[in-house]
C-alpha positions in Angstrom: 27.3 -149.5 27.8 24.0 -148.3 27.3 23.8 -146.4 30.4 26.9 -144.4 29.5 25.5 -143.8 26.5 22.8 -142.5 28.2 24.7 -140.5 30.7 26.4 -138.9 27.5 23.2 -138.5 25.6 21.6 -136.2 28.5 25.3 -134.7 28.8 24.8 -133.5 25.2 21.2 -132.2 25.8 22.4 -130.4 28.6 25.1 -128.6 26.4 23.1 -127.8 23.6 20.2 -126.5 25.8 22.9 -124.3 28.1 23.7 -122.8 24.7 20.5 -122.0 23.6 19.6 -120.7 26.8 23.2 -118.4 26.4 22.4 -117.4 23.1 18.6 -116.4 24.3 19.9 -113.9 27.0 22.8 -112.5 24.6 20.3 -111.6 22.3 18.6 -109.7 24.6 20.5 -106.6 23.9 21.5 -107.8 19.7 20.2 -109.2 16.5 21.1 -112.6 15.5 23.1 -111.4 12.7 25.9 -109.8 14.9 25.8 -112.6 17.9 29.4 -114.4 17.4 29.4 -117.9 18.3 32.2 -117.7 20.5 30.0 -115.1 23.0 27.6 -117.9 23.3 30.1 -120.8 24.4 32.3 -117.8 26.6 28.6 -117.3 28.3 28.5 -121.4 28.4 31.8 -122.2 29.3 32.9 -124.8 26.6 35.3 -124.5 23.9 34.1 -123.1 20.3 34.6 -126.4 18.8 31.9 -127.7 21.2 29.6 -125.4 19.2 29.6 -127.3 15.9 28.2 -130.8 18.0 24.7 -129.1 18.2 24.7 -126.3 15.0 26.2 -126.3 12.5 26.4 -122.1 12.7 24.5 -119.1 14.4 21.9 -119.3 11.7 21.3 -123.1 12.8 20.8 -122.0 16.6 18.7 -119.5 15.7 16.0 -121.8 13.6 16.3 -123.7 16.8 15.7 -120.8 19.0 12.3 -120.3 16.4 11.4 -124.1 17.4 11.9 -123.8 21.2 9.9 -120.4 20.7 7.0 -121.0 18.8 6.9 -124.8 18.6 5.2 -125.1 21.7 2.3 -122.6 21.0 0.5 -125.0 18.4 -2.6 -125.9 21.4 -2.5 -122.6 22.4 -2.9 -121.2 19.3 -6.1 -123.9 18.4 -7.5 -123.0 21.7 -7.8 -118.8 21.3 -10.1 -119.9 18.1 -12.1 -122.7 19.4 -15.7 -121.9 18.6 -17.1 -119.9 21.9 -21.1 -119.2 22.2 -20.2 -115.7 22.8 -17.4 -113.7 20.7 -16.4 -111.6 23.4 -15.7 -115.3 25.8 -13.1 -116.3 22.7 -11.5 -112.5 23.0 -11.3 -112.7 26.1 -9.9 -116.0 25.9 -7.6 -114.9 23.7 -6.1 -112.0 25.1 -5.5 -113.4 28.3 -3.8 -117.0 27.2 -1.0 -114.4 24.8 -0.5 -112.1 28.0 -0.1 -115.1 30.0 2.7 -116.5 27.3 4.5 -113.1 26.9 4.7 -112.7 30.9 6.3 -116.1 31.3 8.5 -115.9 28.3 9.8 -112.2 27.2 12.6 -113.3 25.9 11.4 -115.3 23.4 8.4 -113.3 22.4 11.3 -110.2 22.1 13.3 -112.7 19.8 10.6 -113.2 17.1 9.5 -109.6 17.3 12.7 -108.4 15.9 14.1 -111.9 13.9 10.6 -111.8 12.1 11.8 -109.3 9.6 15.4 -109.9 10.5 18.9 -109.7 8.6 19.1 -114.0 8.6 17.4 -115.9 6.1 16.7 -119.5 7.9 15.5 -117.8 10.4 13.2 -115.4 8.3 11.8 -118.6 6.9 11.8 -120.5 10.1 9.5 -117.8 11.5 7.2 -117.7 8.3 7.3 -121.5 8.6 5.6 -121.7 12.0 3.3 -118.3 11.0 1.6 -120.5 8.0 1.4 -123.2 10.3 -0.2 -121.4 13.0 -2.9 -119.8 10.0 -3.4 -123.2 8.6 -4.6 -124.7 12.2 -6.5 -121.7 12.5 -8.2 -121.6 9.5 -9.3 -125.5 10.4 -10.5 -124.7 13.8 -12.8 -121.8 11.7 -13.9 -124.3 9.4 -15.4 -126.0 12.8 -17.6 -123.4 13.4 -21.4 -123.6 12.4 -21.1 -119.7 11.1 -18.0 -120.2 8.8 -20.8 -122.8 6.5 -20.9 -120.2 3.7 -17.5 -118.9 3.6 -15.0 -120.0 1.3 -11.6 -122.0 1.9 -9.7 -118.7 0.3 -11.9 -116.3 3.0 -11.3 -118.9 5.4 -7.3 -118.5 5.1 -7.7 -114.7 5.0 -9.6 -114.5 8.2 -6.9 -116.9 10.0 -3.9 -114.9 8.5 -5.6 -111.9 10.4 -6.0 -113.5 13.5 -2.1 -114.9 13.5 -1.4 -111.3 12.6 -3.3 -109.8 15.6 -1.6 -112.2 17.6 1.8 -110.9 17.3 0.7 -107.9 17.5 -0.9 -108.5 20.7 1.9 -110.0 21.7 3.5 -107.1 20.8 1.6 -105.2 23.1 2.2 -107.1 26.4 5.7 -107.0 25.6 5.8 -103.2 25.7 3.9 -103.0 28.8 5.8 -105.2 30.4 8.8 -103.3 29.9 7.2 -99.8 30.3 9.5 -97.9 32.8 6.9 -96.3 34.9 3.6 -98.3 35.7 3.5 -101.6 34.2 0.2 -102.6 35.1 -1.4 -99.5 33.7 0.5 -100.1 30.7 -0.8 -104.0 30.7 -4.7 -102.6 31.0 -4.1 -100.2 28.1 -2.9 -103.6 26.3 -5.5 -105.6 27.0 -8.3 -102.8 26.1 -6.3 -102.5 22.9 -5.9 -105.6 22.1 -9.8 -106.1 22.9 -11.0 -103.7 20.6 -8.8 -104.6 17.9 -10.0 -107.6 17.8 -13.6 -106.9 18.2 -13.1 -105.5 14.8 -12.1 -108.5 13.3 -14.8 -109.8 14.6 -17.3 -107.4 13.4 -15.9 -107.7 10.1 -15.9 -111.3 10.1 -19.8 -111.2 11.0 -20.5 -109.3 7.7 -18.8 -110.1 5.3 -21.4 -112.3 3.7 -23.6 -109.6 3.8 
């Protein structure tokens, strides 16, 4: 019995992944909002009843589609802030760990790009969810650091919000490039020096503002 069981259990998995991985590529070309959950099992090949064993509507997919998108990033996120000896190391750092991400996952980087400020609420807050979450890990690997010792907690959660801003948009960046019709990897360079000097200015400003 338990082996069935399990045999039905990685069934299910299978299913619910196949539609997330359905609803990922549909929404490659729409918003959430208009994505029918009959495309999604059409593009699976199950019934529309078989839907409602794994979400209970689009909306719910699409907080699990936030999950599967950003869950994962948590390390990565610590790691582009981990005190460096030199600031340009952590830019660098940086840069190349998000154009690594958006190169081996457009899709998903494309699908919190336009669901952040999308037309579905869960979702919405789904996004902001993970966003605070990624500020608040931030703002305690900046705490780390021996030249955060004077700044305050409310400075502290400032500075990280900026740096989970400049994120996406870095992301952002890479996604364009990657995409650009005509050159690609000129359109990657101009992203990283972007990217680079954008964030030197963070960094500048982070360096004096005690002053």
């Amino acid at each position: 019995m338990s082996h069935i069981s399990g045999v039905r259990q990685a069934q299910k998995q299978k299913t619910r992944q196949a539609l997330l991985d359905a609803a990922l590529g549909l929404l490659e070309e729409q918003s959430l909002s208009s994505l029918g959950l009959r495309e999604v099992t059409r593009a699976v090949g199950v019934a529309p009843t078989a839907f409602y064993r794994h979400f209970r509507s689009t909306a719910d997919l699409g907080v699990a589609l936030v999950e599967e998108a950003l869950g994962s990033l948590h390390p990565m996120i610590r790691t582009t802030v981990s005190p460096a000896e030199d600031s340009d190391e952590r830019i660098a750092r940086a840069i190349g760990l998000i154009a690594g991400h958006v190169a081996a996952h457009p899709a998903h980087v494309r699908f919190i790009a336009r669901e952040r400020h999308g037309g579905v609420q869960p979702v919405r807050e789904a996004i902001r969810e993970q966003l605070a979450r990624f500020a608040e890990e931030v703002r305690a690997e900046l705490a780390k650091d021996p030249a955060s010792a004077r700044w305050s907690d409310a400075d502290l959660r400032m500075l990280a919000g900026l740096y989970v801003d400049q994120m996406l948009i870095t992301a952002s960046l890479f996604l364009e490039a990657l995409e650009a019709p005509e050159d690609p990897e000129e359109e990657h360079r101009r992203a990283t020096d972007t990217a680079t000097r954008q964030m030197r200015l963070i960094s500048v400003g982070r360096w004096h503002w005690l002053d």
